[in-house]
C-alpha positions as CSV (number, residue, x, y, z in Angstrom):
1,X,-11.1,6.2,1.7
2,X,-9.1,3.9,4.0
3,X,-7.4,0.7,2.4
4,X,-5.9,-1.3,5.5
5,X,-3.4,-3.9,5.3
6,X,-4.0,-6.8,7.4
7,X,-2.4,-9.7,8.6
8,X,0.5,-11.5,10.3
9,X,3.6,-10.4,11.3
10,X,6.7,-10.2,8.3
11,X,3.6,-11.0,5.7
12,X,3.7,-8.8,2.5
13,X,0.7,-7.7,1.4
14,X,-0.6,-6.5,-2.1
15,X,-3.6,-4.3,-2.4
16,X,-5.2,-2.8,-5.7
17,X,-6.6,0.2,-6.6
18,X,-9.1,0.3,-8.9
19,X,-9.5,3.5,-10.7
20,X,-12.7,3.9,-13.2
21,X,-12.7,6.6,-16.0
22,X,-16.0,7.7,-16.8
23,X,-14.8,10.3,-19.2
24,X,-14.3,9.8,-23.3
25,X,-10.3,11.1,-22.9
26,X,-7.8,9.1,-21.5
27,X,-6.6,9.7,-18.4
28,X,-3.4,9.3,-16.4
29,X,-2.3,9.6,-12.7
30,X,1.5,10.0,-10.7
31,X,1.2,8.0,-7.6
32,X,3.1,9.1,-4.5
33,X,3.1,7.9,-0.9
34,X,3.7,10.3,2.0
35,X,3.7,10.3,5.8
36,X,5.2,9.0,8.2
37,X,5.9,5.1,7.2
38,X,5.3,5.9,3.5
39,X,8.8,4.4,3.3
40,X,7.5,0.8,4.3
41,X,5.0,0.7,1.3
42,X,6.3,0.5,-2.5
43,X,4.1,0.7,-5.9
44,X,6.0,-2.3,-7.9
45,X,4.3,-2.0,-11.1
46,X,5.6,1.7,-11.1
47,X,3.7,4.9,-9.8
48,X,1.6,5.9,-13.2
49,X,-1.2,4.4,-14.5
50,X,-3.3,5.3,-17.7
51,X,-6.5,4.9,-18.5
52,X,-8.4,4.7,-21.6
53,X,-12.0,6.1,-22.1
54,X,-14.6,4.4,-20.3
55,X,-12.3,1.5,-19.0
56,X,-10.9,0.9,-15.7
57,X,-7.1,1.1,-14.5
58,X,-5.5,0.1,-11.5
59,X,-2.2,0.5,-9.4
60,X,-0.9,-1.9,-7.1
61,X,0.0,-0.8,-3.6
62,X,2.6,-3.7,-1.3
63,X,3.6,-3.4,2.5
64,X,5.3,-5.9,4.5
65,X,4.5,-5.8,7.6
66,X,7.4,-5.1,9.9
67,X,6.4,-3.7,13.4
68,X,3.6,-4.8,16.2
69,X,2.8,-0.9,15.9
70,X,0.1,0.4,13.1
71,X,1.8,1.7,10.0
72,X,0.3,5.0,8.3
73,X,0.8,6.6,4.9
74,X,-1.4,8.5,2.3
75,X,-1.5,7.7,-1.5
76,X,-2.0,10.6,-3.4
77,X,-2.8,10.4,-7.4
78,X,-2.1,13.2,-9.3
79,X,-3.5,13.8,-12.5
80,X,-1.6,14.1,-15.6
81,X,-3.2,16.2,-18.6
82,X,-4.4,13.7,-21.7
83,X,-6.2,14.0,-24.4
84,X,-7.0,17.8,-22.8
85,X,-8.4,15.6,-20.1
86,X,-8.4,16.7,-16.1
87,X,-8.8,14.3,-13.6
88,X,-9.6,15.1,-9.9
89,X,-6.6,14.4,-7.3
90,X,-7.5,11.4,-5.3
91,X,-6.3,10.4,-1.7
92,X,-6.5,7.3,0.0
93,X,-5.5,6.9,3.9
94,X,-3.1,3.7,4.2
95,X,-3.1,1.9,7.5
96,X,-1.9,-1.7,8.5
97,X,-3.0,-4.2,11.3
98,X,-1.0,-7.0,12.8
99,X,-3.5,-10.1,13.2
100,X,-0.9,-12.4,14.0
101,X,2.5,-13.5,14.9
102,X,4.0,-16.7,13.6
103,X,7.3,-17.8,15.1
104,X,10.2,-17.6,12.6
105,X,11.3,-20.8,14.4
106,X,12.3,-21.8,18.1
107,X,15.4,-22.4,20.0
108,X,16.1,-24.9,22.9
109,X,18.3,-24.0,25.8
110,X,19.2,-25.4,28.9
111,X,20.1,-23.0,31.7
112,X,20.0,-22.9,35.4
113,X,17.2,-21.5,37.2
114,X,18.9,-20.4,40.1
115,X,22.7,-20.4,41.0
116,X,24.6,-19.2,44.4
């Protein structure tokens, strides 16, 4: 599974997760991002979630877009042991896409064109 961040240039971007929990134990999973930009993307409501039985959980995943050049990373969710309860290791491929840039604002000069 690919979740892509998209848009312009400096925009931050927040993308969830949803994670559904079929079983009738609770469940919980570690978030961590690797590769080689993992550094530009954050988790800010924390890197575990929990789920309860039959419910749905979800983990928030932000990146500000920084560079013309497409970011990659991989979130992998670990499962954590609850309730005697297993859950399979999940990975999601991470990849961002400038659409647009937006001036930050604009500067006037006056120069010479051409000078002996």
């Amino acid at each position: 599974n690919t979740i892509e961040f998209t848009g312009g240039l400096h925009a931050t971007i927040v993308k969830q997760v949803q994670l559904t929990n079929r079983n009738s134990s609770t469940l919980a999973y570690n978030a961590i991002l690797v590769g080689r930009d993992a550094d530009d993307f954050s988790l800010p409501k924390g890197n575990t979630v929990t789920i309860p039985p039959t419910r749905e959980g979800f983990i928030n995943v932000e990146f500000t877009i920084r560079f013309l050049r497409p970011a990659e990373a991989v979130l992998i969710l670990i499962s954590n042991k609850v309730d005697g309860a297993n859950g399979a290791t999940l990975t999601f491929s991470l990849k961002s896409e400038v659409k647009s840039i937006e001036p930050l604002g604009t500067m006037k000069c006056r120069s010479p064109c051409y000078e002996l």
